[in-house]
KEDO-697454 format. One record per residue (C-alpha): residue number from 1; residue in one letter; x negated, y, z. Coordinates in nm, 2 decimals, padded with zeros to 4 digits. Last residue first. Example, Ala and Ser with C-alpha at 12.3 -4.5 7.8 and 13.67 -1.06 7.14 Angstrom:
  pos  code       u       v       w
    2     S  -01.37  -00.11   00.71
    1     A  -01.23  -00.45   00.78
end
This chain:
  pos  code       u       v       w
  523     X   19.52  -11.05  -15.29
  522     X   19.66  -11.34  -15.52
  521     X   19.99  -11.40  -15.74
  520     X   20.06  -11.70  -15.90
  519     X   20.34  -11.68  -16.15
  518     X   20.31  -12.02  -16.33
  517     X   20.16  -12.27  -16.16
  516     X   19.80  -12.23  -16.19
  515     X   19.60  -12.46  -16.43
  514     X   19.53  -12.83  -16.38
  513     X   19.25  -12.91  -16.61
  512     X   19.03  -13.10  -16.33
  511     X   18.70  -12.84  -16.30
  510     X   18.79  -12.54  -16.52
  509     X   19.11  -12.56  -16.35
  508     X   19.04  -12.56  -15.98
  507     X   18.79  -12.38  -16.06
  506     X   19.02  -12.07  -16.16
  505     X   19.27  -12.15  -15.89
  504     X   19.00  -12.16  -15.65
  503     X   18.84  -11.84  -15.73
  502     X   19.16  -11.65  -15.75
  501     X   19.25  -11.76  -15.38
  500     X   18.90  -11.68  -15.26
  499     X   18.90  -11.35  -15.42
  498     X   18.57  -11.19  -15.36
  497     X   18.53  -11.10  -15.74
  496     X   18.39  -11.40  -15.89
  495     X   18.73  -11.41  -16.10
  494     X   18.88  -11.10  -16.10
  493     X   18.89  -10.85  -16.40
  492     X   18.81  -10.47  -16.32
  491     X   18.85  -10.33  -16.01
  490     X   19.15  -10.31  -15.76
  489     X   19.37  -10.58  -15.65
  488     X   19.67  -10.79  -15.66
  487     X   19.52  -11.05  -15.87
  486     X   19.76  -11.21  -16.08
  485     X   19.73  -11.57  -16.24
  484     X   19.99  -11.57  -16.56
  483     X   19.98  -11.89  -16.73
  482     X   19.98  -11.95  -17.12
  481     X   20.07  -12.24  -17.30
  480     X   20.30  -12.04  -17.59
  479     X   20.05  -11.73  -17.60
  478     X   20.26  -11.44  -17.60
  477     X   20.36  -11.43  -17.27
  476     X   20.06  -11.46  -17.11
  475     X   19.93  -11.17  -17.35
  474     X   20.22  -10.98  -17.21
  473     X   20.14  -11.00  -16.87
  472     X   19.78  -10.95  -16.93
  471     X   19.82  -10.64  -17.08
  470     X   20.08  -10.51  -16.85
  469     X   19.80  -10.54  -16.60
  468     X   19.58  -10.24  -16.79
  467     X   19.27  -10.36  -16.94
  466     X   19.01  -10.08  -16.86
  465     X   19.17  -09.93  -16.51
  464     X   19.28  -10.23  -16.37
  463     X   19.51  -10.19  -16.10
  462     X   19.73  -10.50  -16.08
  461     X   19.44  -10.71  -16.20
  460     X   19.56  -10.97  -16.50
  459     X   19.44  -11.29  -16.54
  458     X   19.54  -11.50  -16.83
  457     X   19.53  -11.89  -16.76
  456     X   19.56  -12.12  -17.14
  455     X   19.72  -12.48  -17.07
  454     X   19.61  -12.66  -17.37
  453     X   19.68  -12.51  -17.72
  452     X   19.94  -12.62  -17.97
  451     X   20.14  -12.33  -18.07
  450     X   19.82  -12.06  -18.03
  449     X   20.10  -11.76  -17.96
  448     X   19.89  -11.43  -18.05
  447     X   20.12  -11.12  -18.14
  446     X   19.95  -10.89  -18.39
  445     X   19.75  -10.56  -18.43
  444     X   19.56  -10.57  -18.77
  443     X   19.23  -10.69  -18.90
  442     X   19.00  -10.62  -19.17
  441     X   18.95  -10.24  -19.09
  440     X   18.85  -10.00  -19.34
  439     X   18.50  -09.94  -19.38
  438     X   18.24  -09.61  -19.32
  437     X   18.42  -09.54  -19.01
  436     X   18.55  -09.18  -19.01
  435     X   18.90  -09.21  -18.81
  434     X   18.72  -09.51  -18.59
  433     X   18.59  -09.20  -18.35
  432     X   18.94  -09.03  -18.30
  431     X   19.01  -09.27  -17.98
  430     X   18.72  -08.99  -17.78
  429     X   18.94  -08.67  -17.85
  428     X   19.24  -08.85  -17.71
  427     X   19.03  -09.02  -17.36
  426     X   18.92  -08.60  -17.34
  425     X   19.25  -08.50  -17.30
  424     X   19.41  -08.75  -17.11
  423     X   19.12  -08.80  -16.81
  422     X   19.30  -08.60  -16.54
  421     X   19.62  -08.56  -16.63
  420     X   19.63  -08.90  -16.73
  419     X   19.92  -09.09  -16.89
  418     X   20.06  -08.75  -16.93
  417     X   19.76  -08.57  -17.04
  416     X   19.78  -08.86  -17.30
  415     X   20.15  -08.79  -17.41
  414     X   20.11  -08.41  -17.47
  413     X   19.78  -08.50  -17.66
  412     X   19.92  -08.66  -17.96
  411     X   20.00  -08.43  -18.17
  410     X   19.69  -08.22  -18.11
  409     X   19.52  -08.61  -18.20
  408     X   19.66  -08.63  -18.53
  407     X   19.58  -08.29  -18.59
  406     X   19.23  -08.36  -18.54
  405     X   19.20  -08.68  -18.78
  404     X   19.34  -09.01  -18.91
  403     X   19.42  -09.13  -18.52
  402     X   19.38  -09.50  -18.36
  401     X   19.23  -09.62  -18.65
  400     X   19.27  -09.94  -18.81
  399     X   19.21  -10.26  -18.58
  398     X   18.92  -10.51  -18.57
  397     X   18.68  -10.37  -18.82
  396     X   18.66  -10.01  -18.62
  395     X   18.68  -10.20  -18.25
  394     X   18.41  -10.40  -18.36
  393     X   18.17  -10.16  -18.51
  392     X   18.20  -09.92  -18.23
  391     X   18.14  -10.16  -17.94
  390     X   17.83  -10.24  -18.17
  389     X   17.68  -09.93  -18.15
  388     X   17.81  -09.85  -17.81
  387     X   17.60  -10.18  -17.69
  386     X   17.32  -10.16  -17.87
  385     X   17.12  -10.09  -17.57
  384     X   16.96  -09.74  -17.57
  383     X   16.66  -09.57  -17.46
  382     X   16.58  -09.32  -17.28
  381     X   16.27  -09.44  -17.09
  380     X   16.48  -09.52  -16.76
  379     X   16.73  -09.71  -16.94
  378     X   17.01  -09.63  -17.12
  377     X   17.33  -09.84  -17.09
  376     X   17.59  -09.59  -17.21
  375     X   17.75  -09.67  -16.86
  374     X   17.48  -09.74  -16.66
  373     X   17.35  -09.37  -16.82
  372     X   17.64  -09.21  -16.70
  371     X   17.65  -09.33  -16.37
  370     X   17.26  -09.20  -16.36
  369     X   17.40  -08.87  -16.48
  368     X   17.66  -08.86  -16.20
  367     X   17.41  -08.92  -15.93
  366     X   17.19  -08.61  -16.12
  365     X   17.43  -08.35  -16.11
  364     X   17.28  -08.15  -15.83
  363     X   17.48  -07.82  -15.85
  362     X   17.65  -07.87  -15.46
  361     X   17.95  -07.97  -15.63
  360     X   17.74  -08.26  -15.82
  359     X   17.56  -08.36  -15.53
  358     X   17.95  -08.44  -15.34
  357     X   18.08  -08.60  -15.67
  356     X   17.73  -08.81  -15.64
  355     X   17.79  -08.91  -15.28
  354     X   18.18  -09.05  -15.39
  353     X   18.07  -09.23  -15.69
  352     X   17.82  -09.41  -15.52
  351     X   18.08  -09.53  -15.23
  350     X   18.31  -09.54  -15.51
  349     X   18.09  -09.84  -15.66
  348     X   18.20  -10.15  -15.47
  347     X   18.54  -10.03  -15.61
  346     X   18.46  -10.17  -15.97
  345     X   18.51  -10.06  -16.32
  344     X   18.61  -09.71  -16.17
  343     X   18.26  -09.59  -16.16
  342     X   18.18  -09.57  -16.50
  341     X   18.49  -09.32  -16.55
  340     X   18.34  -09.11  -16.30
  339     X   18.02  -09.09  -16.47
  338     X   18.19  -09.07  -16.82
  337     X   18.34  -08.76  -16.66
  336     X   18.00  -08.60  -16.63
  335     X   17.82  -08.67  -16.92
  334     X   18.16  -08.48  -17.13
  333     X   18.15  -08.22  -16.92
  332     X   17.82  -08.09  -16.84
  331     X   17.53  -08.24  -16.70
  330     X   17.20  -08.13  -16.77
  329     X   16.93  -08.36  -16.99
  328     X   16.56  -08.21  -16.92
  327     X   16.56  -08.38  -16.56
  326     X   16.65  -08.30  -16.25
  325     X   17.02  -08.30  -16.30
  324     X   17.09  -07.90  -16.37
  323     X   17.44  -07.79  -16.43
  322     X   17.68  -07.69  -16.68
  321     X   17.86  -07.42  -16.72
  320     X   18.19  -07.40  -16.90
  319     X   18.25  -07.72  -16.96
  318     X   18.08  -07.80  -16.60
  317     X   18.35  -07.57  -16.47
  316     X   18.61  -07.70  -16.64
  315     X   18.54  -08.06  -16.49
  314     X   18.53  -07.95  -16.17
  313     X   18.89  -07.76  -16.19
  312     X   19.03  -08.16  -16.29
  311     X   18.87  -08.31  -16.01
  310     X   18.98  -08.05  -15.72
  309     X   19.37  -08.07  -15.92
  308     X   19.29  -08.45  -15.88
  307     X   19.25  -08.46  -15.52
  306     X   19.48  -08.22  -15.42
  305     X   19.73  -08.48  -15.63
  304     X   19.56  -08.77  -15.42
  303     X   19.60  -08.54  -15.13
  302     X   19.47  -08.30  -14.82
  301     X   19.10  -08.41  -14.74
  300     X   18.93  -08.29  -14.99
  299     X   18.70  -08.39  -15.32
  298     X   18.41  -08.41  -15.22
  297     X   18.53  -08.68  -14.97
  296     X   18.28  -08.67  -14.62
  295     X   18.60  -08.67  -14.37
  294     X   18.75  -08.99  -14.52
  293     X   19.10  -09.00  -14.56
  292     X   19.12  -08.85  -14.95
  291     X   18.85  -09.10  -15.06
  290     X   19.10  -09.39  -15.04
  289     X   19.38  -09.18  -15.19
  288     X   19.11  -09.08  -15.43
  287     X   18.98  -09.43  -15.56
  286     X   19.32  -09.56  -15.60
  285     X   19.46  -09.25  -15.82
  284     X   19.16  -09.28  -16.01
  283     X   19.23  -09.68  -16.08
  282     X   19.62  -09.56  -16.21
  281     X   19.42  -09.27  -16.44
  280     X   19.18  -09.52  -16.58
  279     X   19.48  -09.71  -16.62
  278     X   19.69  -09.50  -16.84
  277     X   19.36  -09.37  -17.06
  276     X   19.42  -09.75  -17.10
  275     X   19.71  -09.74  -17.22
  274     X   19.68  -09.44  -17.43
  273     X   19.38  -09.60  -17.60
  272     X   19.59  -09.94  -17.65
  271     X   19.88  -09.73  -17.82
  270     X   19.73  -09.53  -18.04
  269     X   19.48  -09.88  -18.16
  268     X   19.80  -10.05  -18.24
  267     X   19.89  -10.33  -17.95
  266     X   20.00  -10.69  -18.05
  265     X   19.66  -10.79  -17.95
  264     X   19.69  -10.75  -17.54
  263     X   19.38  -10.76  -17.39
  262     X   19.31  -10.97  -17.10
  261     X   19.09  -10.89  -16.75
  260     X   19.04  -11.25  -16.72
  259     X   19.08  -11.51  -17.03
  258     X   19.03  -11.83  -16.87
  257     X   19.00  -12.12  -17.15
  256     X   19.01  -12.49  -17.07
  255     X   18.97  -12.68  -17.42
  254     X   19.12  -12.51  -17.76
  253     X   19.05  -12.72  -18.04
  252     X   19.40  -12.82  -18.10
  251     X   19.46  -12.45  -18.13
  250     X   19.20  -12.37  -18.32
  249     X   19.22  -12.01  -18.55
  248     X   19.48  -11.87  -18.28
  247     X   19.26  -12.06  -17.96
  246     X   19.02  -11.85  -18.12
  245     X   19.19  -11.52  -18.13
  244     X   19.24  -11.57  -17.77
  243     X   18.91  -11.63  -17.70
  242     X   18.83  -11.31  -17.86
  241     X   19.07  -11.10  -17.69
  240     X   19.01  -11.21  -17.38
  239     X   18.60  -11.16  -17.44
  238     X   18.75  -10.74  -17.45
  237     X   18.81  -10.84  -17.09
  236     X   18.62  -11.10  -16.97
  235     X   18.60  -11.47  -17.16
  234     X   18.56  -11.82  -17.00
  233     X   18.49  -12.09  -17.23
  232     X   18.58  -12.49  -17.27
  231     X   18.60  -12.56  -17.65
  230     X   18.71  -12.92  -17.72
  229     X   18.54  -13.20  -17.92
  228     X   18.22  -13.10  -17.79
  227     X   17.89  -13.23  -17.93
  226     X   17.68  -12.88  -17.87
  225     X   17.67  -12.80  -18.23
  224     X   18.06  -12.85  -18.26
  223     X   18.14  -12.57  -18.03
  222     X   17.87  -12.38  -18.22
  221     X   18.05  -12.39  -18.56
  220     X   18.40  -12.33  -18.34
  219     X   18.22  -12.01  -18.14
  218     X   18.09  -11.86  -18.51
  217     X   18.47  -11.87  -18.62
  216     X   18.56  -11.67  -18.31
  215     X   18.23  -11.42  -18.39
  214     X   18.40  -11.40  -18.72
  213     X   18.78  -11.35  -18.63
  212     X   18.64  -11.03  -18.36
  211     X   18.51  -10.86  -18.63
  210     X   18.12  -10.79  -18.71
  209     X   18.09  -10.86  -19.09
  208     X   18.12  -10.56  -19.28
  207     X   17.84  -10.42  -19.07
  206     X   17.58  -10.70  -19.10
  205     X   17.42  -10.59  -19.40
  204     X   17.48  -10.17  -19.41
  203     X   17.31  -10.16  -19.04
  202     X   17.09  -09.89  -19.06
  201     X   17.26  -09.61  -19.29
  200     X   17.64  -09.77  -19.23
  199     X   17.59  -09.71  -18.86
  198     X   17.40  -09.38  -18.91
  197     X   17.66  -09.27  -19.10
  196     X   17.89  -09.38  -18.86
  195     X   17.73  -09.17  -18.58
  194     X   17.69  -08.88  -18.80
  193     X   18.06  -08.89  -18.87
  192     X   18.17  -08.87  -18.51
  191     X   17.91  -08.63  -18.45
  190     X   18.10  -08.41  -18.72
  189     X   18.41  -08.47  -18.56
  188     X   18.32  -08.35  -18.21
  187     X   18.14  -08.04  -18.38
  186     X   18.42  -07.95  -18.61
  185     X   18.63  -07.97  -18.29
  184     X   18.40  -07.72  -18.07
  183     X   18.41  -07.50  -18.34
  182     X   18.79  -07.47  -18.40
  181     X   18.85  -07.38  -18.05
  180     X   18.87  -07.52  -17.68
  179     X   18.74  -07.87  -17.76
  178     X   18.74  -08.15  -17.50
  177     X   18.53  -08.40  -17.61
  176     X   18.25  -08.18  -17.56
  175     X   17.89  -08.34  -17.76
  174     X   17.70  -08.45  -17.46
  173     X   17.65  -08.83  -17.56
  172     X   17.61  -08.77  -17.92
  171     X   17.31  -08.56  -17.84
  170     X   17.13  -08.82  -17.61
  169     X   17.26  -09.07  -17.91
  168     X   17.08  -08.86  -18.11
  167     X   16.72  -08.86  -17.91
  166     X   16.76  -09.22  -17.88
  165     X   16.74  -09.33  -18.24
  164     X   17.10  -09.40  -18.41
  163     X   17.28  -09.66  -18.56
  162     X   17.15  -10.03  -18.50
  161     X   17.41  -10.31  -18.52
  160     X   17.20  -10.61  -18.36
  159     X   17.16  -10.94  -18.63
  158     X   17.22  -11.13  -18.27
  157     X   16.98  -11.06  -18.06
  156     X   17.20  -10.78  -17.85
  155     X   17.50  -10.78  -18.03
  154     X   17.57  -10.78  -18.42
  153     X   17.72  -11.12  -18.44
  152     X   17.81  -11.24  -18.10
  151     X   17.53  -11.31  -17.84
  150     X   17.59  -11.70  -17.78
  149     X   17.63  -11.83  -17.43
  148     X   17.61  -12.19  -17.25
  147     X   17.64  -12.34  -16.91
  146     X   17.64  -12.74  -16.95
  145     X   17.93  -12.78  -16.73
  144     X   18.02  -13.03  -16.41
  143     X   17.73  -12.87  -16.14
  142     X   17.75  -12.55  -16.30
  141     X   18.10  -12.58  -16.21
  140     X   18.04  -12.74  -15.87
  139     X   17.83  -12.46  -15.75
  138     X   18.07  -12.16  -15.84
  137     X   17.92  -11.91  -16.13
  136     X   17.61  -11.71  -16.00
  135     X   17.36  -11.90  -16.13
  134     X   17.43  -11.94  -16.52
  133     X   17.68  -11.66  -16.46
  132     X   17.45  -11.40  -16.34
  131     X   17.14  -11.26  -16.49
  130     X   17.08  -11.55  -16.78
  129     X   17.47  -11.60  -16.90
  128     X   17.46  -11.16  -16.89
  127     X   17.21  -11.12  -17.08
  126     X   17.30  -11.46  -17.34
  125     X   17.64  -11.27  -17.34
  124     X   17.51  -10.95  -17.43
  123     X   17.79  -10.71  -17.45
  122     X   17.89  -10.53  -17.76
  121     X   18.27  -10.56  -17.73
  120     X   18.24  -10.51  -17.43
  119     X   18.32  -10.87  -17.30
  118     X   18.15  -11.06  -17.03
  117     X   18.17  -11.39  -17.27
  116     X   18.08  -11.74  -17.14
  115     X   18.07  -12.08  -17.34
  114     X   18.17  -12.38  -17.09
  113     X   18.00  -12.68  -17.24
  112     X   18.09  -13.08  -17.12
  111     X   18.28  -13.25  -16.85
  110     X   17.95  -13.38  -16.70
  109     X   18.03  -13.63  -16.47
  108     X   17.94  -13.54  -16.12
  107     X   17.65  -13.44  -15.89
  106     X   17.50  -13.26  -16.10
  105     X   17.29  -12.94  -16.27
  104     X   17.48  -12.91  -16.52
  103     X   17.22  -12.74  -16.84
  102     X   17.22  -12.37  -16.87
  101     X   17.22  -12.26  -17.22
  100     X   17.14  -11.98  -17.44
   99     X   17.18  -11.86  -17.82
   98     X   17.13  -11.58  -18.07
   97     X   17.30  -11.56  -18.36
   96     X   17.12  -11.53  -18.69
   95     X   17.31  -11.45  -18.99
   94     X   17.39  -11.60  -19.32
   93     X   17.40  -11.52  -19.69
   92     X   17.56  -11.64  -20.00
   91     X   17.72  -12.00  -19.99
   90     X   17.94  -11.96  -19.70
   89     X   18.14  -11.69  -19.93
   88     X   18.49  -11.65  -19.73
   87     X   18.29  -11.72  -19.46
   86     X   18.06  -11.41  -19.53
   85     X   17.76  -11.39  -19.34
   84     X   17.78  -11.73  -19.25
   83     X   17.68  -11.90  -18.91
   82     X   17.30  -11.96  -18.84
   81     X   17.17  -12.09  -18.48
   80     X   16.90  -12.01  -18.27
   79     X   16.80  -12.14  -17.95
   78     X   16.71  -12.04  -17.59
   77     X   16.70  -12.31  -17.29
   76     X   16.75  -12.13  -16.89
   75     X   16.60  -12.34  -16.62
   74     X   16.32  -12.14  -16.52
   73     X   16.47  -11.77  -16.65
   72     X   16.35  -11.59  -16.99
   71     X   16.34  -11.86  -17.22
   70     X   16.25  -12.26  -17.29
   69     X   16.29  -12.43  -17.57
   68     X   16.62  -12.54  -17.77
   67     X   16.63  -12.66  -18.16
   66     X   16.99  -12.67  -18.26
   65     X   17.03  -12.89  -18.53
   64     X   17.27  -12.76  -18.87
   63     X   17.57  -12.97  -18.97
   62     X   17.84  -12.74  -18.86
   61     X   17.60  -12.53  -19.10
   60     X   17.59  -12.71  -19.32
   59     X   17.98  -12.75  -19.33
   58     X   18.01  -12.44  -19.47
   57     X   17.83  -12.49  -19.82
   56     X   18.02  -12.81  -19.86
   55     X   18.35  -12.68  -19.80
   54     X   18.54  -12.75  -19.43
   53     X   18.83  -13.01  -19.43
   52     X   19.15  -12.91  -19.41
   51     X   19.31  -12.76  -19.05
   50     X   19.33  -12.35  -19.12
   49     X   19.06  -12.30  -18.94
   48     X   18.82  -12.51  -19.09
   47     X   18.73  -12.89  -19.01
   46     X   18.40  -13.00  -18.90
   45     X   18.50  -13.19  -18.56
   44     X   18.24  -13.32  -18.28
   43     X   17.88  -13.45  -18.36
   42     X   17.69  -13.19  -18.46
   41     X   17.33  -13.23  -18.38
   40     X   17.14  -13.10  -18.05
   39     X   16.74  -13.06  -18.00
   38     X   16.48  -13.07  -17.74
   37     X   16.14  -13.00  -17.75
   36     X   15.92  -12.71  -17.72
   35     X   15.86  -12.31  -17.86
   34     X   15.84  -11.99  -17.64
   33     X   16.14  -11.77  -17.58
   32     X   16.01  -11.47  -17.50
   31     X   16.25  -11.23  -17.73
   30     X   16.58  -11.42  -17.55
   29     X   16.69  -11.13  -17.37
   28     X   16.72  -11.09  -16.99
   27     X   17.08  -10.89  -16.93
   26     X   17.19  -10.50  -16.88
   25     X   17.50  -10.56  -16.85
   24     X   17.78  -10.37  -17.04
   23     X   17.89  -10.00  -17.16
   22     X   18.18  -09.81  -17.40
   21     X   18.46  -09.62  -17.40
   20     X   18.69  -09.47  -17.72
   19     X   18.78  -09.74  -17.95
   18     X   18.84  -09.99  -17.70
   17     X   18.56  -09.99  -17.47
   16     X   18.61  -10.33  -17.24
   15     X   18.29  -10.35  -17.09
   14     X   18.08  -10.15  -16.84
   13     X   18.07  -10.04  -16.50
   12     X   17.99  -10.42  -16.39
   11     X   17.63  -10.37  -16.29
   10     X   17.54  -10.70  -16.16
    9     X   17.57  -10.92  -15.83
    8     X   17.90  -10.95  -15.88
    7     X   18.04  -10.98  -16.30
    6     X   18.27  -10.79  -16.51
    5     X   18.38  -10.67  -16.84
    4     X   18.61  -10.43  -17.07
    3     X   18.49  -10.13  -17.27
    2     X   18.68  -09.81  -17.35
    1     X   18.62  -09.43  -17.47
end
């Protein structure tokens, strides 16, 4: 499982899903955008990423206008803008991407764009620039910046990886991710291969064409749609990762960037999953010694390790036996630990968390369900965001597989059940997903330095559960301008997160391009 994001005010039990977790917001779309006015033309660089000038059949579409009208929210513009299917064939196809903007609002001079990305990968960034970040970002940034996101290519309305209807991903949801015998593994990897299938089945175009160097190349075109010379941007978790890559591709294009919650690309897909099955674990470990000295915890009063023994029996029991949820869907297993794992993204939500562990033990496992269901982001009619489909797509192109198949995995479990005793088992089954993917992966785990980049400010969380802290240490390390800003906290990513020291460094940047000295350390 894994996903990476974050944002107040919405549901933040979602992004960074490496190759095994998956969920984001749930965000207005851009389907009622009605027609008007304005437009933007190119006026900034054309060049490629390697430096020389761009070919004919690309620059078009550096060249192409942006026609904006109004959308979803008063205030909020919608576009459209092409990129290539192919860059390394410009000429021969493109795809639709799906923009949105926020214009300053004033007083001050306009310093120009800030692109936004909550992460995922798979998350709507348009969603989540219309629910939260277009008005919930500081005052005086949306006073100074022209807020803007594009849904990267196969997210949300941008050319959306499809893969299965809503009665299989019901299915694919509750398959066992722990498996007890040689059934229950031929099960686990044949929904692995049914949901790839249905990848390559539905979204055969676009699927070749989803990794994380694309949607970075599609930021530069639209960089240089919206006039600016530099690229401003503030990226969550897995949105670390791709603002990272492009400050790689464009260095001396590379503006003010925050990368909060970061990634660390040098890591091989093994090693990021049991990571993070690492963290998951650390934010667990949080949770229950918080739970443990309240009188109402489910899970006792005695220990964290109490704790976690009480956990751990639970979730055998619903693997045995599930349990009714008031609706046709029961909760065994595999639903139910996604429900605690959804709930770790942010401690606002172990109050939650907590009454639905106490349902659950009582056989009511509907709280967890509806943690669940956040997660996968289904909605009250069953159906699904594209979000795991596209998750999936990503993480398969961007890196090669974690595991090659099941004995792989047996080999490997020792090592995850020590990272997590709790979670370790089924976090192994889960990384085995990319094994079956219908292409091989284009990219390939590797240090990021971007010689030549501004000032770049990596934020790490101490007790992060989806991007691990030593990930945003050594990202910070990696990159030759970057500054670590730690928050000495719980949850995932920080900014906008009640932090009144990490808020002001991070505007403090975005706003006059002075970045935190190096080392700063908030609570």
């Amino acid at each position: 499982m894994s996903l990476g994001g974050y944002a107040p005010g919405m549901d933040s039990r979602r992004l960074l899903r490496s190759s095994a977790i998956a969920a984001v917001t749930a965000g207005l779309l851009v389907s009622g955008c009605s027609s008007s006015s304005s437009s933007t033309t190119a006026t900034a660089s054309t060049t490629s990423a390697g430096g020389a000038q761009t070919s004919a059949a690309l620059r078009t579409y550096y060249q192409q206008k942006l026609s904006w009208r109004a959308c979803g929210v008063p205030g909020f513009e919608c576009s459209t803008m092409k990129a290539p299917l192919d860059y390394a064939k410009p000429a021969s196809a493109s795809v639709n991407l799906a923009v949105a903007r926020k214009k300053a609002t004033g007083p001050g001079k306009r310093i120009g764009s800030l692109l936004v990305n909550p992460g995922g990968p798979g998350g709507t960034a348009v969603g989540y620039l219309q629910q939260y970040a277009g008005l919930g970002y500081p005052a005086p940034v949306r006073a100074r910046y022209d807020m803007v996101a594009v849904d990267p290519r196969g997210v949300a309305r941008s050319e959306p990886v499809e893969c299965l209807t809503s009665q299989e991903m019901d299915a694919f949801t509750q398959v066992d991710q722990t498996p007890d015998d040689a059934a229950e593994k031929t099960a686990l990897e044949n929904s692995f291969k049914n949901f790839a299938a249905g990848c390559e089945k539905h979204s055969g175009r676009i699927l070749p064409h989803v990794s994380t160097v694309e949607a970075a190349r599609d930021m530069d075109i639209l960089r240089a749609l919206l006039g600016d010379e530099k690229l401003h941007y503030v990226g969550a978790s897995y949105g670390t990762f791709l603002g990272a890559t492009y400050a790689e591709l464009f260095p001396d294009r590379t503006g003010r960037l925050v990368l909060d919650g970061a990634m660390d690309p040098s890591l091989p897909a093994l090693e990021m999953n049991r990571d993070q099955t690492a963290g998951f674990e650390t934010a667990f470990q949080s949770f229950a010694a918080d739970c443990v000295q309240r009188k109402e915890c489910p899970l006792g009063t005695k220990s964290v390790a109490d704790a976690s023994t009480r956990l751990k029996a639970f979730f055998a029991e619903l693997d045995a036996k599930p349990i009714e949820t008031g609706e046709s869907r029961t909760l065994g297993e595999a639903l139910a630990t996604t429900g605690v794992i959804a709930a770790m993204y942010d401690e606002t939500t172990w109050p939650e968390l907590r009454t639905s562990l106490s349902r659950a033990l009582h056989g009511d496992g509907g709280g967890l369900l509806t943690l669940a269901d956040s997660y996968y982001e289904r909605d009250a009619d069953g159906k699904y965001a594209n979000l795991m489909y596209a998750n999936a797509a990503v993480n398969c192109l961007d890196l090669p597989p974690a595991f090659s198949g099941p004995d792989a995995v047996a080999a490997a479990l020792p090592s995850f059940r020590k990272a997590s005793p709790v979670f370790g088992e089924g976090f192994a089954w889960a990384a085995l997903n990319c094994a079956y993917w219908p292409l091989k992966a284009t990219g390939a785990p590797h240090r990021i330095e971007a010689k030549g980049a501004a000032p770049i400010v990596v934020v790490g969380t101490t007790r992060d559960p989806a991007t691990p802290y030593k990930w945003a240490q050594s990202l910070a390390s990696q990159l030759s301008s970057g500054r670590l800003l730690t928050y000495e906290g719980d949850g995932h990513t920080a900014y906008g997160r009640g932090s009144d020291c990490i808020d002001t460094a991070i505007n403090t940047y975005l706003l006059e391009g002075t970045p935190p000295p190096t080392g700063k350390k908030c609570t």
